[in-house]
C-alpha positions in Angstrom: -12.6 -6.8 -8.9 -12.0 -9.3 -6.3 -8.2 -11.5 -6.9 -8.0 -14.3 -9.0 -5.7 -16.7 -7.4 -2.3 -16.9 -10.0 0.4 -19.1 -10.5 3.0 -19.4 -12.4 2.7 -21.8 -14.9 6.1 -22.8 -16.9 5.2 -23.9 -20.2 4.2 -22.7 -23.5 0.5 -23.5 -24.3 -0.6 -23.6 -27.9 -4.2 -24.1 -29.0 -5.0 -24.9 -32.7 -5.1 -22.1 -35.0 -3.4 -20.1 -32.2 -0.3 -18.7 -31.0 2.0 -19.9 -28.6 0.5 -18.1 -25.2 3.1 -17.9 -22.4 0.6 -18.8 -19.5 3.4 -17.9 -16.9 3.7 -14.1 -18.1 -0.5 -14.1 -18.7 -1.2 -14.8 -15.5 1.5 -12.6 -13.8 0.6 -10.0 -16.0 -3.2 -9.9 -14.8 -2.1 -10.5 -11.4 -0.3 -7.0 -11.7 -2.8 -5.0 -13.6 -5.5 -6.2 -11.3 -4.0 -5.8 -8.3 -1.0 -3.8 -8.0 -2.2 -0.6 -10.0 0.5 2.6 -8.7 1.8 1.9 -5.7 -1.0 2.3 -3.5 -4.6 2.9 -3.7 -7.5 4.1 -2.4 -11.2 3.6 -3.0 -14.9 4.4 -1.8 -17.0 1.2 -2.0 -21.1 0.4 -1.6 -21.7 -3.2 -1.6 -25.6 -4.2 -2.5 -26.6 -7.3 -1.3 -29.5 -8.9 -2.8 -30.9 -12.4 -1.0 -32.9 -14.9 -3.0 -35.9 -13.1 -2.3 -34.9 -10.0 -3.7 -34.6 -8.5 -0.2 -31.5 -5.8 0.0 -29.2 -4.9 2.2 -26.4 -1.8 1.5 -23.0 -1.8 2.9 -20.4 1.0 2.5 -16.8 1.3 2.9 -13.2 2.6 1.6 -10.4 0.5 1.1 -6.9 1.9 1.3 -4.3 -0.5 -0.2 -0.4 -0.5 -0.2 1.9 -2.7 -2.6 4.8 -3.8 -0.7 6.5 -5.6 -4.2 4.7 -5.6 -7.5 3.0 -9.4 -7.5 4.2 -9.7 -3.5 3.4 -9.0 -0.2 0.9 -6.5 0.0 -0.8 -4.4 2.7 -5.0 -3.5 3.1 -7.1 -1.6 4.9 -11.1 -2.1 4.8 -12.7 0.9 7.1 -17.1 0.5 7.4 -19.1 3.9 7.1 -22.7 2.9 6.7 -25.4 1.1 7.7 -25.0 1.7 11.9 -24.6 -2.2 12.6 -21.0 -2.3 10.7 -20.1 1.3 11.7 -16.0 1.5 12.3 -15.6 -2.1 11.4 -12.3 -2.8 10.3 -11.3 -5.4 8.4 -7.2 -5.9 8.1 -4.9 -7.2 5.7 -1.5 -8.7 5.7 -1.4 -10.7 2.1 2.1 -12.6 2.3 4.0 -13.9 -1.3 6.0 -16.4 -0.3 4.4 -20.1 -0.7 3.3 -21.9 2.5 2.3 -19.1 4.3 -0.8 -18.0 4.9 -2.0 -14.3 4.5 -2.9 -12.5 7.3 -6.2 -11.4 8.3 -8.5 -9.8 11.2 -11.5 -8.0 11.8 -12.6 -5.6 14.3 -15.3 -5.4 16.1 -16.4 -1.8 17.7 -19.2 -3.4 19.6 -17.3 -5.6 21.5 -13.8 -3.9 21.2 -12.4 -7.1 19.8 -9.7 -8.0 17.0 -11.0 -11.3 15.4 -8.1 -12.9 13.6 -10.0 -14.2 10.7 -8.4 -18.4 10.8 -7.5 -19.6 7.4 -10.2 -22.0 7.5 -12.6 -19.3 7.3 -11.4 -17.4 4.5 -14.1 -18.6 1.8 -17.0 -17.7 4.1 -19.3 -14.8 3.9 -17.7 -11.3 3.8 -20.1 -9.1 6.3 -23.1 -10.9 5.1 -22.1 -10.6 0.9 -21.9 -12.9 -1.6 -18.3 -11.9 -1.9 -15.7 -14.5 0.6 -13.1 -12.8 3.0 -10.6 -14.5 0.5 -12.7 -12.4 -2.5 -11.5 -9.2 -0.8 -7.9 -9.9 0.4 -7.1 -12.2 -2.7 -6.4 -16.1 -2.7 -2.7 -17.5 -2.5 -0.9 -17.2 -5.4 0.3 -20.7 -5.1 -3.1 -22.2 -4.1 -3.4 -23.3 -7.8 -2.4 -24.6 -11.2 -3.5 -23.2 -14.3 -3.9 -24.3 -17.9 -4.8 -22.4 -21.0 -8.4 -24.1 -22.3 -9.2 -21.4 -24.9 -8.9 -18.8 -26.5 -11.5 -15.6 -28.1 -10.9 -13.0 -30.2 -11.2 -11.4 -26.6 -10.2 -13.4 -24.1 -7.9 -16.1 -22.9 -10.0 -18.6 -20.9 -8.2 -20.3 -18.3 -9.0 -23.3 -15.8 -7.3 -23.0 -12.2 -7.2 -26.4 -10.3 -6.9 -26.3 -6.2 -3.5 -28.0 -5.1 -5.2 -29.0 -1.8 -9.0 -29.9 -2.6 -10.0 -30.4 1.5 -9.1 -26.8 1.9 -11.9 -25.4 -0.3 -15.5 -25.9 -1.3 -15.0 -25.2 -5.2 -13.4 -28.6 -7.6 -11.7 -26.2 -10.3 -12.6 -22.4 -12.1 -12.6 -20.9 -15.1 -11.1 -17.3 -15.7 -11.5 -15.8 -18.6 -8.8 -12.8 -19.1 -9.3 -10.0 -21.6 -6.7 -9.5 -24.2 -6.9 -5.8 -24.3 -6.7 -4.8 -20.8 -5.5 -7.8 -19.0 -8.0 -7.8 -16.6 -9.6 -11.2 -15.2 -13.6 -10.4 -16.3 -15.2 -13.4 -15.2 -14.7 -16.6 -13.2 -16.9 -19.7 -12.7 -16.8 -22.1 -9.9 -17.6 -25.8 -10.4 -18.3 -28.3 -7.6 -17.2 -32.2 -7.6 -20.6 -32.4 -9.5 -19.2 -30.4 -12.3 -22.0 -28.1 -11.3 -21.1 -24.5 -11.8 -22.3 -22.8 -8.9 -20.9 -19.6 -8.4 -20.1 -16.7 -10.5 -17.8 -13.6 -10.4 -18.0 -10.8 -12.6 -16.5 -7.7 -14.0 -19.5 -5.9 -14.7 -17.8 -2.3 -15.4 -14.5 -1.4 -16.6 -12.7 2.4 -16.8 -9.4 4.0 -17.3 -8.1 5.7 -14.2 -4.7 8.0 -14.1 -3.7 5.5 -17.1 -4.8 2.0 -15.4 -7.8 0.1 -16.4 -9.9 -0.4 -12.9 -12.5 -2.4 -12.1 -15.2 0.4 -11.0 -18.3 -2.4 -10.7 -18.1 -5.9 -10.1 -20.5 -8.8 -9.0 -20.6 -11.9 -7.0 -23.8 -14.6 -7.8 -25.3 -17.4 -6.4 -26.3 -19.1 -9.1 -27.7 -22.4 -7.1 -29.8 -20.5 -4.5 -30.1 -17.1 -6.2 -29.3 -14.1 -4.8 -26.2 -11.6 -5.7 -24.1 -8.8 -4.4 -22.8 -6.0 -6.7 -20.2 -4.2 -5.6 -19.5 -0.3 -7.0 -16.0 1.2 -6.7 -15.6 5.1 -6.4 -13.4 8.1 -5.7 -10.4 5.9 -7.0 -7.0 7.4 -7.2 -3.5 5.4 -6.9 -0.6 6.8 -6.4 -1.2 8.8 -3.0 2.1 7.7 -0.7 -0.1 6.1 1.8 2.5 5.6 4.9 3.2 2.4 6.7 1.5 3.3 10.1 -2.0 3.7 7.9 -1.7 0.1 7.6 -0.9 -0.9 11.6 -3.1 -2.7 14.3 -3.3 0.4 15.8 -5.9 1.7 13.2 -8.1 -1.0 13.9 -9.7 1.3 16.7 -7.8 4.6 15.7 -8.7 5.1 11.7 -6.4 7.3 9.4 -9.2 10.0 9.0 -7.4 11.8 6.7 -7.4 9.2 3.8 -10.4 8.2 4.4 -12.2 11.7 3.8 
């Protein structure tokens, strides 16, 4: 599942008939189970992409990820297999904690043997031709936001996230909706200034692996134009004492092959 931007939030929000929910540990808590399962990480990864026409296109990749602090910086590694035109693509990752500073991102290109720092301005557009954003994959700023508990299921906690800075993206607000029993953020709706919600991300598909619940499908729709991309998450293990130099520039154009078999 792609990150759901958190931050901490320091009050005690009670809903009638409910009680008290500590938004600050809630959303800390799913930022940790969603993203900073083990250590490190490693996955296989097919992307479908599926355009308003119901025309498809497959991508395929593994992701190697490396937890520098539990809800901190944090190190990834995004290596393209299949089809031919995306072949040894790279896409790098340097997600940085501390507000103000913006995460760190670049992409390589083996046709032109060029490192593309991906600009901050460019983090909510199109992820290799998905649905999913570059800021999907590496995960929004934890301090992009402000959150405030709307309701609450016998399932979920439901959740809307306001931007801080509205000129820096497209969406007006989101609702997240986190499950009780796992912790895990299962669905979130954009709105636009309209009100209009026009894009969806889902938790489609949910299993236990080496004791953490994991995200093993997950999709992103359009749901103004139509069109979707579901994402499918394999060969997951955590835990594998990925070291630092797996996570360097110089893998870019010389890939780890050993984690990545």
């Amino acid at each position: 599942m792609l990150r759901v931007t958190l931050f901490t939030f320091s009050l005690l929000v009670s809903l009638p008939g409910t009680a008290a929910v500590d938004v600050d540990e809630l959303i800390s808590s799913a930022e940790k189970v969603a993203y900073y399962s083990g250590e490190d990480g490693r996955s296989d990864a097919r992307m479908m992409i599926v355009d308003s026409q119901g025309r498809k296109q497959m991508r395929q990749f593994t992701i190697l990820r490396r937890d520098i602090e539990d809800n901190g910086d944090q190190q990834m590694m995004v290596f393209f297999s299949r089809p031919t035109d995306v072949k040894d693509t790279v896409f790098r990752v340097e997600k940085h904690a501390d507000i103000g500073i913006d995460d760190d991102r670049w992409l390589y290109l083996p046709a032109l043997d060029l490192v593309k720092r991906i600009s901050a301005g460019d983090k909510r557009t199109s992820f290799v031709g998905s649905h999913f954003f570059y800021e999907d994959v590496s995960g929004r700023a934890i301090s992009e936001d402000s959150f405030e508990l709307m309701n609450e299921t016998s399932e979920n906690y439901i959740l809307k996230a306001t931007p801080k800075s509205a000129d820096s993206v497209e969406f007006s607000y989101y609702h997240v909706s986190i499950s009780k029993q796992t912790k895990l953020p299962v669905n979130i709706d954009f709105f636009n200034q309209d009100g209009v919600n026009y894009r969806r991300v889902e938790a489609i598909k949910i299993e236990e692996i080496q004791g953490f619940p994991t995200v093993v499908r997950s999709k992103v729709s359009d749901l103004i134009n139509g069109g979707y991309t579901l994402m499918e998450f394999r060969n997951i293990s955590y835990d594998l004492g990925l070291p630092d130099d797996v996570f360097s520039e110089r893998s870019l154009r010389t890939p780890p092959r050993q984690w990545l078999k």
